[in-house]
C-alpha positions in Angstrom: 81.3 72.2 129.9 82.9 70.0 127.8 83.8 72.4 125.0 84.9 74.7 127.3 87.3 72.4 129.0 88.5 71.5 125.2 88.7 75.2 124.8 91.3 75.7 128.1 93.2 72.5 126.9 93.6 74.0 123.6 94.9 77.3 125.1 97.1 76.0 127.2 98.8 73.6 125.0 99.3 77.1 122.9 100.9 78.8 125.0 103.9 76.6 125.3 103.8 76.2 121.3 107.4 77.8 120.1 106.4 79.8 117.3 107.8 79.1 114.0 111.3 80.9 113.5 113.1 82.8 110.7 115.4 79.7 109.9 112.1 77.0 110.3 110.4 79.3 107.6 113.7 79.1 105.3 113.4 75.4 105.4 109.5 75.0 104.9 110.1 77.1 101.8 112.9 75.3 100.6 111.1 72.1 101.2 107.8 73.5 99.3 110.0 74.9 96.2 111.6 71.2 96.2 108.5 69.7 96.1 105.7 71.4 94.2 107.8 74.6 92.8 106.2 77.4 94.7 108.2 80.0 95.7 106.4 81.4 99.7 107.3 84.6 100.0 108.9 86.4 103.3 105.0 87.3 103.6 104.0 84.1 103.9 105.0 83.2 106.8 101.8 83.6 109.2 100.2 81.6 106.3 102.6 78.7 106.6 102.5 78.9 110.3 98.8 79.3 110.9 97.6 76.6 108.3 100.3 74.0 109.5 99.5 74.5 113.5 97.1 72.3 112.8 99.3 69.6 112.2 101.3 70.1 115.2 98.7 70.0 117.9 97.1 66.8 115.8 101.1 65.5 116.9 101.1 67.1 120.5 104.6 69.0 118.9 105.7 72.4 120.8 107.7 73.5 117.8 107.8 73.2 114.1 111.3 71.9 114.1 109.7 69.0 115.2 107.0 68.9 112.4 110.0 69.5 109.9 112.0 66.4 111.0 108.8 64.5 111.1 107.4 65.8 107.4 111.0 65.5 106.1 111.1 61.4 107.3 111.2 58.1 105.0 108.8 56.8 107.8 106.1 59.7 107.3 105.9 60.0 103.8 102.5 60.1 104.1 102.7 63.4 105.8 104.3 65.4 102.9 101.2 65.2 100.9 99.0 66.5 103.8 101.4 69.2 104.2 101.0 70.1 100.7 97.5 70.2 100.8 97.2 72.6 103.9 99.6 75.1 102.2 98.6 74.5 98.3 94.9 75.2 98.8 93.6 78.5 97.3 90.7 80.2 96.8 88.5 79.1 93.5 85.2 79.9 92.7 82.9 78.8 90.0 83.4 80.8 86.8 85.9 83.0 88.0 87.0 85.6 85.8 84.1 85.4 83.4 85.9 87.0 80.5 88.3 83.4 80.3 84.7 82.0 79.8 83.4 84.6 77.3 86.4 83.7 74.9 86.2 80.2 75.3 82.2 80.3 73.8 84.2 82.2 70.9 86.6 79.5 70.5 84.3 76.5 70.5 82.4 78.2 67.6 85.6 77.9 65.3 86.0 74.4 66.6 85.9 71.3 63.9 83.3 69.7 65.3 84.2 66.2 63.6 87.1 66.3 66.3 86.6 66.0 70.2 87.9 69.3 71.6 89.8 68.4 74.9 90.3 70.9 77.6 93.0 70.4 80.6 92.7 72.2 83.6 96.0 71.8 85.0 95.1 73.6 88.2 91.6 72.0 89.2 91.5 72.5 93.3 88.3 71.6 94.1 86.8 71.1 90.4 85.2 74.2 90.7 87.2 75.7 87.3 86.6 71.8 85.8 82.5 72.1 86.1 82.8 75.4 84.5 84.2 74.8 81.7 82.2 72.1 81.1 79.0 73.9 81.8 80.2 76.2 79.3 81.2 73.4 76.8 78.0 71.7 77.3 75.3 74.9 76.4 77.9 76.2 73.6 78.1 72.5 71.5 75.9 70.1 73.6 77.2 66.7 74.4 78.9 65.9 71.3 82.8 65.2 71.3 84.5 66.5 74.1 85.9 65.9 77.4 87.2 68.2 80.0 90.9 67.0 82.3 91.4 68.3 85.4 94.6 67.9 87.8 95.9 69.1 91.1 98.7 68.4 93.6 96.2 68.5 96.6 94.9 65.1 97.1 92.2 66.4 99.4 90.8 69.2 96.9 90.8 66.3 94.3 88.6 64.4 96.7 85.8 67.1 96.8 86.2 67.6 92.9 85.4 63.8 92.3 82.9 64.0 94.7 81.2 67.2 92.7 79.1 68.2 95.9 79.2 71.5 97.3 78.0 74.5 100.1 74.9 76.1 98.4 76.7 79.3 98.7 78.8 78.4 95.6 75.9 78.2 93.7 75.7 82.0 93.9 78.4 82.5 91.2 76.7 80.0 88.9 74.1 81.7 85.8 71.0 80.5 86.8 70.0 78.4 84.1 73.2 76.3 84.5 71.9 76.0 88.3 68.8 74.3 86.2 70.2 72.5 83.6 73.6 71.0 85.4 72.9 71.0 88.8 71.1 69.1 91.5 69.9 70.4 95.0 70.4 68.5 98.1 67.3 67.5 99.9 66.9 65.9 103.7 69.6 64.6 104.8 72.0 66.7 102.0 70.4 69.6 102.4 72.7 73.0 101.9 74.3 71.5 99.5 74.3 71.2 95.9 76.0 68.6 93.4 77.1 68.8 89.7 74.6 66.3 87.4 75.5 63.6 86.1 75.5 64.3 82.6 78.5 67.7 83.4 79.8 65.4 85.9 80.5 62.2 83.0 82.7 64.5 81.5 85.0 65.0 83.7 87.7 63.4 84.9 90.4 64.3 87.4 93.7 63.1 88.4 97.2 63.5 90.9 99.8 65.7 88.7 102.5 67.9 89.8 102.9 70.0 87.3 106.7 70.6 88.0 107.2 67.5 87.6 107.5 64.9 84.5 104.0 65.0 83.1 101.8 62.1 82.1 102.4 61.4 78.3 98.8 59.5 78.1 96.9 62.9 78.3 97.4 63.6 75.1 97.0 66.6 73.7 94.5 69.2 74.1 92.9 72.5 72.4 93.0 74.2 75.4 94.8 74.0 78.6 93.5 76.4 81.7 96.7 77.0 84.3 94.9 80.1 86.0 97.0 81.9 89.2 99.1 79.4 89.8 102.4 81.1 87.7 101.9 83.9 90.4 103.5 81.4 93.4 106.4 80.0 91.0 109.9 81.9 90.5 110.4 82.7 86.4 112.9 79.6 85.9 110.2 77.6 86.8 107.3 79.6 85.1 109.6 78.8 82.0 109.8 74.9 82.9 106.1 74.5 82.9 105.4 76.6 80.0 107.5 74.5 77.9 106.4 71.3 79.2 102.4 72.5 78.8 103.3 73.5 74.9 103.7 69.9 74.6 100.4 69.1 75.4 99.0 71.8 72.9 97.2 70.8 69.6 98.7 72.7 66.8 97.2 76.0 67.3 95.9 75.2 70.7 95.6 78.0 73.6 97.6 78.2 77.2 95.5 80.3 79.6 97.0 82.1 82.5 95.1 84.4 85.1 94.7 88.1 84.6 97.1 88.7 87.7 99.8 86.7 84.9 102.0 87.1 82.4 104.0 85.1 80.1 106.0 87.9 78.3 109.8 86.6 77.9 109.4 83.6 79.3 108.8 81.6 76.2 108.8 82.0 72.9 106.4 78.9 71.8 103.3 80.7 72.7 102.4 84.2 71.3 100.2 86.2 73.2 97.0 86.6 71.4 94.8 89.0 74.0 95.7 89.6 77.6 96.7 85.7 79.7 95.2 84.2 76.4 98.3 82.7 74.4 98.2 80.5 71.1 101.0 78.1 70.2 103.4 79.5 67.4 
């Protein structure tokens, strides 16, 4: 009875929602290009509306021009970042687009190992890209030197990756004797779940950057930075910024990649393509 009253409440406060118009969508984009660089498409719009309605019913609002004044105030700062969490967060999957993985084994094999090889990756979500790598890292060279970086602008989805537990239906993507070697099962009162072992997990760390703006000079530099479908959602002056600013970041001969829905052709010339969304520095 009691859900069922939540669900009538729920209903009703719906139906006086105003839904989100053509000029409150103009402004939400403009505000997300501002703020993380991501261009929303016109065909975005149910997205931005359905993950944000949220939001407004946790305010009692009846319109998002309400929820724009709000996000957009000195007093609610905190409110930006939730915002760009809820419209940020994308789909990622352990090793996801196995062939990025495939190379990479390749690459650690020309590796010096009397260096630590570094890998950044720039868009980390929930850590699920992070732990791959590193479960990669770890069965190709062991645990000698190296150490795996992993950013994202979604506070939340940095949460989980710290954290390093997940659904037991992730595991499903994982090669089963990675499940053995790297990864624990949850028992009793964590049960359905699975987390990432201590020994992956030590290698990782994971931090608050957004990658459109200035970036944190005490990185370092890397062999290998992963920044997969994340070009996709960003206009090509801006795929250009980041480029640029990534190269920075690059050993000498180091390697940018970019998903296989990506490409980097023409929009700078300080990487050279070296197989499909694989680039090399020049």
């Amino acid at each position: 009875m009691q859900q069922t009253n939540k669900s009538m409440q729920q209903t009703a406060y719906e139906t006086h929602l105003i839904p989100l118009s053509d000029a409150e969508f103009a402004v939400f984009q403009k505000l997300i290009f501002e703020w993380v660089g991501i261009h929303m498409a016109e065909t975005k719009k149910a997205l931005i509306s359905g993950r944000l309605m949220k939001r407004l019913r946790y305010y009692r609002f009846t319109s998002f021009g309400e929820y724009l004044a709000l996000v957009q105030s000195a007093a609610h700062a905190d409110e930006k970042q939730t915002m760009i969490n809820l419209i940020t967060t994308n789909e990622t999957y352990f090793f996801r687009e196995q062939k990025h993985f495939d190379w990479l084994r390749e690459r650690l094999k020309m590796h010096d190992t009397s260096q630590a090889f570094r890998i950044w990756s720039a868009a980390a979500s929930s850590g699920h890209e992070a732990y791959s790598l590193a479960m990669t890292v770890a069965d190709a060279i062991g645990f000698g030197a190296w150490e795996i970086y992993g950013s994202d602008i979604s506070e939340k989805m940095l949460a989980i990756a710290r954290a390093g537990v997940y659904p037991i239906a992730d595991a499903a993507q994982i090669p089963e004797n990675y499940l053995k070697r790297y990864c624990l099962k949850g028992v009793r009162s964590s049960e359905g779940t699975f987390r990432i072992g201590d020994e992956i997990k030590s290698r990782v760390q994971f931090f608050y950057v957004n990658l459109v703006d200035v970036l944190p000079k005490e990185f370092g530099l890397f062999d290998v930075i992963f920044l997969r479908n994340v070009m996709i959602y960003f206009n090509r002056e801006t795929r250009h910024n980041v480029s640029e600013k990534l190269v920075r970041f690059l050993k000498p001969g180091g390697n940018l990649v970019i998903g296989h829905a990506e490409s980097l052709h023409g929009i700078t010339d300080k990487l050279r393509s070296i197989r499909p969304t694989i680039y090399a520095t020049v």
